[in-house]
C-alpha positions in Angstrom: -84.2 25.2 43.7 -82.4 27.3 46.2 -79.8 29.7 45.4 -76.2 29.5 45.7 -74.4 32.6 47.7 -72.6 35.1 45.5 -69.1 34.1 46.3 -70.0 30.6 45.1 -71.1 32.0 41.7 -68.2 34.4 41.5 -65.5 31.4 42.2 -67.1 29.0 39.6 -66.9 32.0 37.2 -63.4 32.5 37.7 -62.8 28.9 37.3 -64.3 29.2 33.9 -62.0 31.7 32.9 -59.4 30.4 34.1 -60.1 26.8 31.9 -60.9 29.0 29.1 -57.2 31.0 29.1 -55.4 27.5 30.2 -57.7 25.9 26.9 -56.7 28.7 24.8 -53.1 29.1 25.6 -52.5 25.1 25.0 -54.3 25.2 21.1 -52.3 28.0 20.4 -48.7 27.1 21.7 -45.9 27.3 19.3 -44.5 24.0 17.9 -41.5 23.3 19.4 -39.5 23.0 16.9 -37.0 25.9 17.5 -34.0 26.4 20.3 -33.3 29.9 20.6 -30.2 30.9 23.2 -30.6 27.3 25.0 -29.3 24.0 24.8 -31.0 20.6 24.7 -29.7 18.0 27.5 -29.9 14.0 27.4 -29.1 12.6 30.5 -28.7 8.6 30.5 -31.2 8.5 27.2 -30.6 8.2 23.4 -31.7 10.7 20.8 -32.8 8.4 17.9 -33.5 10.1 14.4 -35.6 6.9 12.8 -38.0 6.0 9.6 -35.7 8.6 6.8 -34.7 11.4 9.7 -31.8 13.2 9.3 -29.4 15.2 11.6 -28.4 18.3 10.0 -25.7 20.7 11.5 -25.1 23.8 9.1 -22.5 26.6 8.7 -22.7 29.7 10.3 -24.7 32.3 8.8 -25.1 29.3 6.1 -27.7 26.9 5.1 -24.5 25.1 3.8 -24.1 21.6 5.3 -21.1 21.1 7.9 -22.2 17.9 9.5 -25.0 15.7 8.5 -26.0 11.7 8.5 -28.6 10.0 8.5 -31.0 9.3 5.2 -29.0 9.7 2.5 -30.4 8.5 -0.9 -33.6 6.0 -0.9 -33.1 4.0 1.0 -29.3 4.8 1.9 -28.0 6.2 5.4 -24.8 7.9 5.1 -22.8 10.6 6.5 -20.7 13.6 5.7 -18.9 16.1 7.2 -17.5 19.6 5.8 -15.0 21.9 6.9 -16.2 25.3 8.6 -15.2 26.5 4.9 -17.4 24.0 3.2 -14.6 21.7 1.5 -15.6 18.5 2.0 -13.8 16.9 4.6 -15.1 13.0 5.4 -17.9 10.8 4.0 -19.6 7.5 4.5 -21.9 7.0 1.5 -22.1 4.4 -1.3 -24.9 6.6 -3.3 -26.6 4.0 -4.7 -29.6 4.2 -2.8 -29.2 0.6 -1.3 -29.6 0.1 2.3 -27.1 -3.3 2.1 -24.4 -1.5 -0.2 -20.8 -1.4 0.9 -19.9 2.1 2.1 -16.4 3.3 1.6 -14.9 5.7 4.6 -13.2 8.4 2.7 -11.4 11.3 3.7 -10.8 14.2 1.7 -8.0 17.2 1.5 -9.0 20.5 1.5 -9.3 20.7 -2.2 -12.0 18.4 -2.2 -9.5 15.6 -3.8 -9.6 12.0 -2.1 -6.5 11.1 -0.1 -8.1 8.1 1.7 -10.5 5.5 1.6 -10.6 1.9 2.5 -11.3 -1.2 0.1 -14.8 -2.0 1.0 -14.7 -5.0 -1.8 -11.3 -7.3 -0.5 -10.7 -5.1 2.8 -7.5 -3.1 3.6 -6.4 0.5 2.3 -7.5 1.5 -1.5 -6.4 5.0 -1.3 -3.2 6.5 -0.9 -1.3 3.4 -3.2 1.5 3.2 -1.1 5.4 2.6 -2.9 6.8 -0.8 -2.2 10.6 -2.5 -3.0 11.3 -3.5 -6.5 12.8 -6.8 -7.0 16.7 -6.7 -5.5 19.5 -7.8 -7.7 20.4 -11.4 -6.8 24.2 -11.3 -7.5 25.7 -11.2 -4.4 28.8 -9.3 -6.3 26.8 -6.4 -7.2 25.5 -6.1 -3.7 26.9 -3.0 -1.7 30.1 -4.5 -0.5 33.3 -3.3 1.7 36.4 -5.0 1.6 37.9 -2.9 4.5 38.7 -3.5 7.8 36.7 -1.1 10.0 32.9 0.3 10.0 31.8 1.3 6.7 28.9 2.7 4.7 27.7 0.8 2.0 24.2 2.2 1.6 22.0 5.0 2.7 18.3 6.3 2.3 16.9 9.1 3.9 12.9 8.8 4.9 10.7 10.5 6.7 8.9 9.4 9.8 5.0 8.9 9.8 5.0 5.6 12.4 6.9 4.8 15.1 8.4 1.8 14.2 10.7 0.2 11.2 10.8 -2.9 9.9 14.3 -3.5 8.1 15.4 -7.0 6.4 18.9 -7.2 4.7 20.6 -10.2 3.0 24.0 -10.2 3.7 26.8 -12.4 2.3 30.6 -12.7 2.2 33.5 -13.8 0.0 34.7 -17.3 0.0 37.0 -17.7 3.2 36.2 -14.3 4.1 34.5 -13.1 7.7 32.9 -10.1 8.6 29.5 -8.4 10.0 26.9 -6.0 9.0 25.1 -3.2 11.2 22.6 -0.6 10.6 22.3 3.0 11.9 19.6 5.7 11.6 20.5 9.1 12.4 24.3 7.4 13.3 22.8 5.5 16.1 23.0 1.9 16.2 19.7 0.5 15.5 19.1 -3.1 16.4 21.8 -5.9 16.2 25.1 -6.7 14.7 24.8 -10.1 12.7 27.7 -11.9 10.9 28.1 -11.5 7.4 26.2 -14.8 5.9 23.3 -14.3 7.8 19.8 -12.4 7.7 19.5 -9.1 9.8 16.0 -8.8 10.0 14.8 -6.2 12.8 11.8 -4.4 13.9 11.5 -1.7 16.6 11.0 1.8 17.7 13.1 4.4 15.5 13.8 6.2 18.5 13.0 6.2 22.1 11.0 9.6 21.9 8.4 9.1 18.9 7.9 13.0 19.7 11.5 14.0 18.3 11.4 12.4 15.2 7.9 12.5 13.9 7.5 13.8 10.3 11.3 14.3 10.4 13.6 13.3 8.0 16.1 10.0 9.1 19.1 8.5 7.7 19.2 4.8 8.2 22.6 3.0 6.7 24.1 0.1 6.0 27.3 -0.7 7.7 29.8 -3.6 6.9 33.1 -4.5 8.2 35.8 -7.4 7.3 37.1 -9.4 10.4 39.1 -11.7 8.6 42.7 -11.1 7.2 41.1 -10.1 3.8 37.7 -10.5 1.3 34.6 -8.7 1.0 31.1 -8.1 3.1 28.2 -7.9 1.0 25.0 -6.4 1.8 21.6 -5.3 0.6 18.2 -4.4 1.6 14.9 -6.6 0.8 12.0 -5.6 2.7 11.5 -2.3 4.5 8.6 -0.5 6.0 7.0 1.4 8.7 4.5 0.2 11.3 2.6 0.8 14.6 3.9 0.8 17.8 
């Protein structure tokens, strides 16, 4: 068999070392399972966490949880988030281990306490209960009433101003052979239309023009009545009032 020249031998040895090193270096690469001072990118992909994963973002200088969601409990997926100071701050759990259970969203203060969640059994809102309008006195007679002849103020309320608009309904009435009409005003600014005594004012609209300017402000909204006959009395009371979306 002849021999092979020298530089022949001394390249396939080198190749051999090199394999070896490249061999070597891949059975003993760290898993890659830690970010250090970089930053993962997904570009037009998904990052899926599947089959019980969970994605886990914890406080600072804390194995505390601030975000997480994903397996919950069994079976359960759910979600929670906390503030930087670990009060709970949102969750989206049922905690019974089911993955069909009804999840309520709820969203907590910074006492941990629950200031709203939705009904996940009839739909709607089941946390904050919200205040509504007793039942009105029916007899027109002990209605707020004027019996005088220019603008006056029968009733008041002051609220303050979460949504931009108000829903107001009044029932207003007038003595036999009497005429007259019935306004409202918030913060003394006519606020929707002027109806004759007799018939229903019932109005919806922005409180003001600039949502900005009155928004978690207090408002005054009145009742105005007025006689425009010779004599008698304009009766007036509210029956429905609340706020609403824009």
């Amino acid at each position: 068999m002849p021999q092979l020249p020298e530089d022949i031998i001394d390249r396939l040895t080198q190749m051999e070392r090199r394999i070896q090193q490249l061999s070597t270096a891949v059975n003993t690469r760290p898993a890659l399972n830690t970010i250090t001072g970089g930053e993962v990118e997904i570009k037009d992909g998904t990052l899926k966490v599947t089959d019980g994963g969970t994605l886990l973002v914890q406080r600072p200088g804390s194995t505390d949880t601030m975000f997480r969601v994903g397996s919950w409990k069994d079976a359960e997926y759910g979600l929670e988030i906390h503030r930087q100071t670990g009060s709970l701050a949102m969750t989206l759990f049922n905690g019974d281990g089911s993955a069909n259970s009804l999840q309520p969203l709820r969203i907590y203060d910074n006492g941990n306490r629950e200031i709203f969640s939705d009904d996940v059994n009839s739909g709607g809102l089941a946390r904050p209960w919200l205040a509504m309008l007793p039942p009105q006195d029916s007899a027109t007679a002990r209605w707020p009433q004027t019996a005088s002849t220019a603008w006056t103020t029968i009733a008041l309320s002051y609220n303050p101003v979460w949504q931009p608009k108000m829903r107001l309904r009044l029932s207003t009435a007038a003595s036999s052979g009497a005429a007259g009409q019935v306004r409202v005003l918030v913060n003394s600014a006519q606020w929707g239309p002027t109806v004759a005594a007799g018939t229903e004012f019932d109005y919806t609209d922005l409180i003001s023009a600039t949502f900005s300017s009155v928004y978690t402000t207090t408002v005054k909204v009145e009742i105005q009545a007025i006689v425009t006959s010779a004599s008698g009395t304009v009766h007036a009371t509210p029956v429905l009032m609340h706020g609403r979306q824009s």
